[in-house]
C-alpha distance (Angstrom), angle and dihedral (degrees) to the residues before:
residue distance angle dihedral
X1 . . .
X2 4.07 . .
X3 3.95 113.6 .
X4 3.67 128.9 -169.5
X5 3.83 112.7 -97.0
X6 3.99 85.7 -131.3
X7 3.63 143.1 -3.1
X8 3.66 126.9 -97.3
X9 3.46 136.0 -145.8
X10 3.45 135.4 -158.2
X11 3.84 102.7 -147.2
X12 4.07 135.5 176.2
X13 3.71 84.5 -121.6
X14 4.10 93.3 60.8
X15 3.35 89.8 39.8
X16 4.04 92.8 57.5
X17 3.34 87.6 45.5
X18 3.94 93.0 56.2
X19 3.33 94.0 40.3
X20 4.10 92.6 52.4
X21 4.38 85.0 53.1
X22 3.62 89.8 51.9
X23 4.01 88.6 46.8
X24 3.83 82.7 59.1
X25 3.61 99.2 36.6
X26 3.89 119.9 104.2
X27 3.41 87.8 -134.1
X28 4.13 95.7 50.3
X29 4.09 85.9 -127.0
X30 3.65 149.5 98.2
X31 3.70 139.5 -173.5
X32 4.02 117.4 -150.5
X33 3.87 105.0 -165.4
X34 3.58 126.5 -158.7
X35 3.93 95.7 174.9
X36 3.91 119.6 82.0
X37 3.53 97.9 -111.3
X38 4.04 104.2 -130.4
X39 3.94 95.1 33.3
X40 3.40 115.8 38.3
X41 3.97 122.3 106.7
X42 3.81 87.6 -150.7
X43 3.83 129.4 40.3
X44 3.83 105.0 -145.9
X45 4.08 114.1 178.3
X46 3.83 145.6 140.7
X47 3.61 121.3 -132.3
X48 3.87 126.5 -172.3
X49 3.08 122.1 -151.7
X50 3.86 134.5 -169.3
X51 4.00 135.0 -147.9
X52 3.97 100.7 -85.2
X53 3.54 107.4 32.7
X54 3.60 119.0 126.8
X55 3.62 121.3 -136.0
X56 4.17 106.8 -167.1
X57 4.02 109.9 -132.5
X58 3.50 111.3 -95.4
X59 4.04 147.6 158.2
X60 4.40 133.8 -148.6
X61 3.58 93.0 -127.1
X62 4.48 91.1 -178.3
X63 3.83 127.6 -163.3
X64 3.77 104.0 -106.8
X65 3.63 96.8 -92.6
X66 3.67 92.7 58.7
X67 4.00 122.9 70.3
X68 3.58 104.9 -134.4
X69 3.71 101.8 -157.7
X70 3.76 123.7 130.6
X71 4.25 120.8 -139.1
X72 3.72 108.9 -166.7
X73 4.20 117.9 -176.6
X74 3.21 118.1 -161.1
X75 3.88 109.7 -143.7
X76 3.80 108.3 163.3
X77 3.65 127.8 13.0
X78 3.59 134.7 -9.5
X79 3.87 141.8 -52.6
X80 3.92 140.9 -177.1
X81 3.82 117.8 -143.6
X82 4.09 110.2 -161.4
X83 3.39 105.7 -158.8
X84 4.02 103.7 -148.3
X85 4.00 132.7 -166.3
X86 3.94 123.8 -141.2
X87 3.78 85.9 -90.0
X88 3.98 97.4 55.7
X89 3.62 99.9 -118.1
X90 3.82 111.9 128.5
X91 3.87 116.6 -105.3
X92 3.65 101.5 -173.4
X93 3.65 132.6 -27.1
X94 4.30 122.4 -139.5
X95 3.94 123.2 -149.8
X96 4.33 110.2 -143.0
X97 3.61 112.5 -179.2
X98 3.76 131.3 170.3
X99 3.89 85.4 -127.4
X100 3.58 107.5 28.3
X101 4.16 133.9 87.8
X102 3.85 90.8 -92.4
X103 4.09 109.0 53.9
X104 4.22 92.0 159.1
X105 3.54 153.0 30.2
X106 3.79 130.1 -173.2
X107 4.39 104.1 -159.8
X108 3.43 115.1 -154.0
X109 3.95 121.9 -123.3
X110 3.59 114.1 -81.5
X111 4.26 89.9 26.7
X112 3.78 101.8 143.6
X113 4.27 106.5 -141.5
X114 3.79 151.4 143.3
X115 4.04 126.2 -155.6
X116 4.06 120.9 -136.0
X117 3.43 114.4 -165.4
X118 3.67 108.5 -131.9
X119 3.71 94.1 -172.7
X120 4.37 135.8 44.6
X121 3.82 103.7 -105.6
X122 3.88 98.8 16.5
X123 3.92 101.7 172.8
X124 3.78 117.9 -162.7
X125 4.01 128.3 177.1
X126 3.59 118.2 -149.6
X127 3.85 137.5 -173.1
X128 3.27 122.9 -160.5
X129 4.10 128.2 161.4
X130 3.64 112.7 -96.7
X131 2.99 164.2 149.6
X132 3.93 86.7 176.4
X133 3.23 114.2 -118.8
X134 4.20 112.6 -162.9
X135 3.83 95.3 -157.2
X136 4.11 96.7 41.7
X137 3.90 101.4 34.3
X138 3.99 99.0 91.4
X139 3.44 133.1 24.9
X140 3.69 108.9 -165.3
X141 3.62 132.4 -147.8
X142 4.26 104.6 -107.7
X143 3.82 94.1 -140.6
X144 3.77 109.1 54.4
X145 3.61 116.5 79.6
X146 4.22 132.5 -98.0
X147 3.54 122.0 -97.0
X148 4.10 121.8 -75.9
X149 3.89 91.9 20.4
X150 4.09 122.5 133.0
X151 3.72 79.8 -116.7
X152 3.54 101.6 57.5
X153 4.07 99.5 43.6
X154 4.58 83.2 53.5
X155 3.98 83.3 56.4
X156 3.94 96.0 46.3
X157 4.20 81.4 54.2
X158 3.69 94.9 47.5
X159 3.86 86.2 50.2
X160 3.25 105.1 44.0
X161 3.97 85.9 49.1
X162 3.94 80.9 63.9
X163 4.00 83.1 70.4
X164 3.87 98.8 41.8
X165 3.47 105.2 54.2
């Protein structure tokens, strides 16, 4: 049997601190991983998010041992999940808030999406099977533009309208 060599916690006090590097971040987010990158069987992290950042469209596409599916908890704030198809154009889009009637969502592999965080601090937890793998984790969607561009910070507004209307 293999045991952790310590317990973790997932504490308000690492979570302010996450949330303050993603406040500084270019990219207004921050993964906190408690999975060893290159050896772990299950990827287990928060990431907090804040309104602005621009998550580029994307899909888990897994070799067939792996289950690509995606479980995201929502346990303070609020995100937007924009459900995509292979063309870009939004299919559906799904509310998860830390208060609201929808707290989760588990994608399944292959699910084309981007998050907007519809609230400052917005912490989610996901699972996903690992081990990560850097050049196989994402496949992104060719047409939609690269992170910190003009381009990308119109579509965050467009999505996030998705949420306001």
């Amino acid at each position: 049997m293999v045991q952790s060599t310590r317990i973790k916690l997932l504490t308000q006090e690492l979570l302010e601190e996450v949330a303050a590097s993603s406040r500084r971040s270019p990219r207004q987010r921050q993964n906190y991983n408690f999975h060893d990158l290159s050896s772990e069987k299950v990827q287990r992290f928060v990431n907090v998010l804040q309104p602005g950042t621009y998550v580029r469209p994307h899909q888990h596409l897994r070799p067939p041992a792996v289950n690509g599916f995606e479980f995201f908890i929502v346990i303070q704030g609020e995100v937007g999940i924009v459900l995509l198809n292979e063309n870009g154009q939004i299919l559906s889009s799904l509310r998860v808030s830390a208060a609201g009637p929808t707290r989760a969502v588990e994608l399944p592999e292959g699910t084309i999406h981007t998050l907007v965080a519809l609230a400052p601090d917005t912490v989610i937890l996901e699972f996903k099977e690992g081990p990560y793998e850097v050049a196989a984790d994402k496949y992104f969607l060719a047409d939609f533009p690269a992170e910190e561009t003009a381009a990308a910070r119109e579509l965050v507004l467009i999505w996030e309208a998705e949420f306001n209307s």
